[in-house]
C-alpha positions in Angstrom: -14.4 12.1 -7.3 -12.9 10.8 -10.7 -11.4 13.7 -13.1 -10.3 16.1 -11.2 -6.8 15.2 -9.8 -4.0 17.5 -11.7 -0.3 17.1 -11.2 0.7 18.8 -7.5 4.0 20.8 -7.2 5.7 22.0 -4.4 6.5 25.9 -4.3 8.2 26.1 -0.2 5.3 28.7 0.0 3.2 27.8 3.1 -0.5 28.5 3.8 0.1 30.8 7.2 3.2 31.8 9.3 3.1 29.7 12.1 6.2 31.2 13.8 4.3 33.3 16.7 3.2 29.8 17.8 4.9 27.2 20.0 5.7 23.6 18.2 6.6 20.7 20.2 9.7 19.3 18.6 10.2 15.7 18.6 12.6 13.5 16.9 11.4 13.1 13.1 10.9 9.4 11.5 13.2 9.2 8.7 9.5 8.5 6.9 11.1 8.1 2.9 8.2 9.2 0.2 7.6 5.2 -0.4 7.2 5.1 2.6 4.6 7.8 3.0 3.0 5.6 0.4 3.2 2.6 1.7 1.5 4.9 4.8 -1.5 5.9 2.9 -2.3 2.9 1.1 -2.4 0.7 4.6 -4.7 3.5 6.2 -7.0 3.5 2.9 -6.8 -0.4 2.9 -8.1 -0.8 6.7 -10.5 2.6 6.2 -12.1 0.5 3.2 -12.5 -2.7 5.6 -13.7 -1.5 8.7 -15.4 2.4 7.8 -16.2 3.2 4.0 -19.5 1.5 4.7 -20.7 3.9 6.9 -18.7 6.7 4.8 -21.0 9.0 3.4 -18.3 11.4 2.4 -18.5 10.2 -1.3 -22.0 10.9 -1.7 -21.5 14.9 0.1 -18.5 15.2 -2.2 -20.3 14.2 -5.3 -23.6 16.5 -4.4 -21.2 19.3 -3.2 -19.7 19.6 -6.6 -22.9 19.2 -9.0 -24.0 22.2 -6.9 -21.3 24.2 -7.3 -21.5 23.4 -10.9 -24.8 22.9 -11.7 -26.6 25.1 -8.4 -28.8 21.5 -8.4 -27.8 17.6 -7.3 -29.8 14.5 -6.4 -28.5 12.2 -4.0 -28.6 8.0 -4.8 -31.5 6.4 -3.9 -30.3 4.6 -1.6 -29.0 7.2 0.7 -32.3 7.5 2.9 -31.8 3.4 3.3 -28.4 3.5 4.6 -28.3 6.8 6.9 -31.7 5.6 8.7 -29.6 1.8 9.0 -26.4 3.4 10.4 -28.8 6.1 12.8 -30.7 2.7 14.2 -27.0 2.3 16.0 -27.2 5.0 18.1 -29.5 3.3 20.8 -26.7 1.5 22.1 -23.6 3.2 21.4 -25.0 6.5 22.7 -27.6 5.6 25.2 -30.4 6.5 23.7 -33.1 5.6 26.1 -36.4 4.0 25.6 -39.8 6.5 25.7 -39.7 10.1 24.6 -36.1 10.5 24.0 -36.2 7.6 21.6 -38.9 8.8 20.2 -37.8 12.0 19.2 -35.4 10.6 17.9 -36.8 8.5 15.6 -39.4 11.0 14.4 -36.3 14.0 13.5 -34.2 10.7 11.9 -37.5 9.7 9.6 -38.1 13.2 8.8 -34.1 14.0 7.7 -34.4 10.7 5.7 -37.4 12.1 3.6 -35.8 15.4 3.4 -32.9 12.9 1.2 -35.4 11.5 -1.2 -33.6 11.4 -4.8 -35.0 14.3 -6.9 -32.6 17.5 -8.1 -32.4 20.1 -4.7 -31.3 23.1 -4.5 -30.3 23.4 -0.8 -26.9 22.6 -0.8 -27.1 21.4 3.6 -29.5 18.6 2.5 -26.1 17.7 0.0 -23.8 17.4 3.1 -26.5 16.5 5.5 -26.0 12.4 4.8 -21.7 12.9 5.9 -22.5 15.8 8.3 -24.8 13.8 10.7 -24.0 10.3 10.6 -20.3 11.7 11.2 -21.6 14.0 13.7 -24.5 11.6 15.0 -22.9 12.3 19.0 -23.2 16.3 18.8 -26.7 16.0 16.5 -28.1 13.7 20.3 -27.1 16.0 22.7 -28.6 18.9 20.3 -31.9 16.6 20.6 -31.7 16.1 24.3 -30.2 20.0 25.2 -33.1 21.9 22.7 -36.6 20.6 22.9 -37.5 22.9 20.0 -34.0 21.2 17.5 -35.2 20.3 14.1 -32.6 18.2 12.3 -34.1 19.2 8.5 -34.3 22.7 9.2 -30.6 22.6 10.8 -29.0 21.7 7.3 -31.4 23.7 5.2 -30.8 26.8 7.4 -27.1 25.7 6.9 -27.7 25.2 2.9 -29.2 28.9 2.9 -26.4 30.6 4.6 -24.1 28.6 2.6 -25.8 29.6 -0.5 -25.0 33.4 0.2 -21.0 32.3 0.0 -21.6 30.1 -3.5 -19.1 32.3 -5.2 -16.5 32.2 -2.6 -17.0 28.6 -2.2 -16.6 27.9 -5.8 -13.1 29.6 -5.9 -11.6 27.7 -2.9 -12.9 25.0 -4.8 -9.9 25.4 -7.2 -7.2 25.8 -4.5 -4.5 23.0 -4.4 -2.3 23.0 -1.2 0.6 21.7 -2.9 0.6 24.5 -5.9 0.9 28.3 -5.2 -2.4 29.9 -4.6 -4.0 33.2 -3.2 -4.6 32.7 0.1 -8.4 31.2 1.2 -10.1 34.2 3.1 -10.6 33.2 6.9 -13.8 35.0 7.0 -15.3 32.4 5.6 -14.2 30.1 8.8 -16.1 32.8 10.6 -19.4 32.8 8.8 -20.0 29.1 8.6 -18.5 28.7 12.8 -20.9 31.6 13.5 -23.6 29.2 11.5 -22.8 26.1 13.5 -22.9 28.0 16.7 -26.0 29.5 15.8 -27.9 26.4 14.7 -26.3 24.0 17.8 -26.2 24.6 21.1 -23.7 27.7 21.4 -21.0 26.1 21.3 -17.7 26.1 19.6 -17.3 23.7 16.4 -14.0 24.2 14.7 -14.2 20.3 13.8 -17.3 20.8 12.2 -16.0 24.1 10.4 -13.3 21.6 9.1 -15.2 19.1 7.7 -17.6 22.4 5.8 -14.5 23.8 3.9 -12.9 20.1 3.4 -15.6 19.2 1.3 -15.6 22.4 -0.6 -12.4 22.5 -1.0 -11.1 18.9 -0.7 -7.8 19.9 -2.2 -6.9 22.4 0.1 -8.0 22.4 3.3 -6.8 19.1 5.3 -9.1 17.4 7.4 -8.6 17.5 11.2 -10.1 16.0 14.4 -9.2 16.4 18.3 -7.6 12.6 18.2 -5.4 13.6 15.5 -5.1 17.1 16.5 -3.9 15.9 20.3 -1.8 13.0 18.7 0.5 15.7 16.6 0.8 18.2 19.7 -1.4 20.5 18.6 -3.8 20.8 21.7 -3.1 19.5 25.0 -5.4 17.3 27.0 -7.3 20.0 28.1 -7.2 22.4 25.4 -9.4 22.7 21.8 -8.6 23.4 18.6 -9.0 26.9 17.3 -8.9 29.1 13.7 -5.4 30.0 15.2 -4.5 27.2 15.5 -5.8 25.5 12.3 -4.4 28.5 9.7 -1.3 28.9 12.3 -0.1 25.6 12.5 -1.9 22.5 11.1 -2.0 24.0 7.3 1.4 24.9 6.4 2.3 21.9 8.9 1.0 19.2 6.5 1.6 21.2 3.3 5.5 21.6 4.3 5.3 18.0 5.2 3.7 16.3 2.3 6.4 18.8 -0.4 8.8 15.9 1.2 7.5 13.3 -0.5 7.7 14.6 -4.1 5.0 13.1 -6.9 4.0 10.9 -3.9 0.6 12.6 -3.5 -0.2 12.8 -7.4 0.3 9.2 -7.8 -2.3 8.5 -4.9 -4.7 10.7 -6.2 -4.5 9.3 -9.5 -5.0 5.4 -8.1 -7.3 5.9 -5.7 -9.1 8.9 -7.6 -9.8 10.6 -4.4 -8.3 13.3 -3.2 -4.8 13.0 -1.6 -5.9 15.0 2.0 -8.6 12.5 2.0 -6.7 9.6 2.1 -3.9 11.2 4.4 -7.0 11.8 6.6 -7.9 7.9 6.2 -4.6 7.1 7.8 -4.6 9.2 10.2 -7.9 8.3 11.5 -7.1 4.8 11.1 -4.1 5.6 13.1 -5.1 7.9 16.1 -9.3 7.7 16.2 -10.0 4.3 16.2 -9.7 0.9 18.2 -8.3 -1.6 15.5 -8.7 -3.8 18.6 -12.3 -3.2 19.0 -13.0 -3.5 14.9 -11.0 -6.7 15.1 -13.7 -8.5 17.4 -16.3 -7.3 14.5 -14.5 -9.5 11.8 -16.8 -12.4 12.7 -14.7 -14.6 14.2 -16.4 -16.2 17.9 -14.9 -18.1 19.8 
């Protein structure tokens, strides 16, 4: 995502008012801004080596914005190759079982691979679908195995349609920057695509999902968010789940007060890595708080 990075300022204006709601407090690190650096590049560094094969955010961000743009994309011709290489995985890492359930299965993971063929669409789900389900590959199972009647391709075009009737809202949270003073995004819009992902699951909550929508839409302001990360920070509990509250309450202005320490920090990762700085904050923290280095370790090839 080349081109678009612009120089961030601070402003002390945060995104919500999170006062109504309870923080945990805990001793700060005295975390310096090269040392917030020094952060990010390690989490981008070990993200690169262990994940950005099977990181098909690049390829959603890319389509996201030609659509915006252009109301068209086309997807590389490879995509088909590598989401149908990394959905071959799931047999043994989510018990997919041998007969029917396999089966369906492999028929819904064909016909979503077809659906990615590389010619100019229009449905802007089929342009997140490659990041959406291989990221979401555990939830998109137990849809298989809790609906007999779940289509996978109609799931992200009926997701592409109802996005299509926000295009214009979606383009102007396009331009928000979290570091920069900005109109406030409009929460509806958390409500219409949560309603959507509700609708087309299993009737079931999905703020994480609702994250990862306006994320990718809006890469510079919305900051990316799981329930490791979101349980790591003290934002839920053990037993509790994330929530709109909680995400406009809390984790926004948290990470846009926090990253306004660290001056011309985030610019100059932007600019390097030519990604978006809550991206690569994201990196870290995933790196950090959702993953097993120790299990990624034993995959570096070396046997004994």
């Amino acid at each position: 995502m080349r081109g678009f990075v612009s120089r961030v300022r601070c402003t002390g204006r945060v995104a919500g008012d999170p006062k109504h709601l309870p923080i945990r407090r805990v001793k700060p690190l005295p975390f310096t801004e090269n040392q917030f650096e020094q952060f990010v590049r390690a989490g981008h560094a070990l993200f690169e080596l262990f994940e950005a094969r099977w990181d098909f955010y690049p390829i959603a961000a890319r389509a996201v914005s030609d659509w915006l743009s252009t109301g068209s994309f086309e997807l590389p011709a490879d995509t088909c190759a590598r989401v149908s290489a990394f959905a071959q995985e799931a047999y043994d890492v989510f018990g997919i079982k041998p007969g029917q359930e396999t089966n369906r299965f492999e028929a819904q993971r064909a016909r979503l691979a077809n659906a990615l063929a590389p010619h100019q669409h229009q449905n802007v789900g089929l342009a997140v679908a490659p990041y959406f389900f291989t990221w979401n590959l555990r939830r998109f199972i137990e849809y298989l195995r809790r609906r007999r009647d779940f289509d996978l391709v109609a799931y992200f075009e009926n997701l592409g349609s109802s996005l299509g009737t926000s295009r214009s809202e979606l383009s102007r949270i396009a331009q928000l920057e979290l570091l920069r003073e900005t109109s406030p995004p409009d929460a509806r819009l958390w409500d219409s695509i949560h309603e959507q992902l509700k609708i087309l699951g299993i009737s079931q909550n999905e703020p994480v999902g609702t994250i990862k929508i306006l994320h990718i839409f809006a890469p510079r302001y919305f900051p990316l968010l799981d329930n490791p990360i979101a349980k790591s920070f003290g934002l839920v509990s053990e037993r509790e789940s994330l929530t709109k509250a909680l995400y406009f309450g809390r984790w926004l202005p948290g990470v846009q007060a926090w990253l306004c320490g660290f001056g011309e920090a985030p610019h100059r990762l932007e600019s390097e890595f030519g990604e978006s700085f809550l991206k690569l904050l994201d990196e870290a923290f995933y790196v950090a708080n959702s993953i097993k280095l120790s299990r990624r370790a034993s995959q570096i090839g070396l046997n004994l």
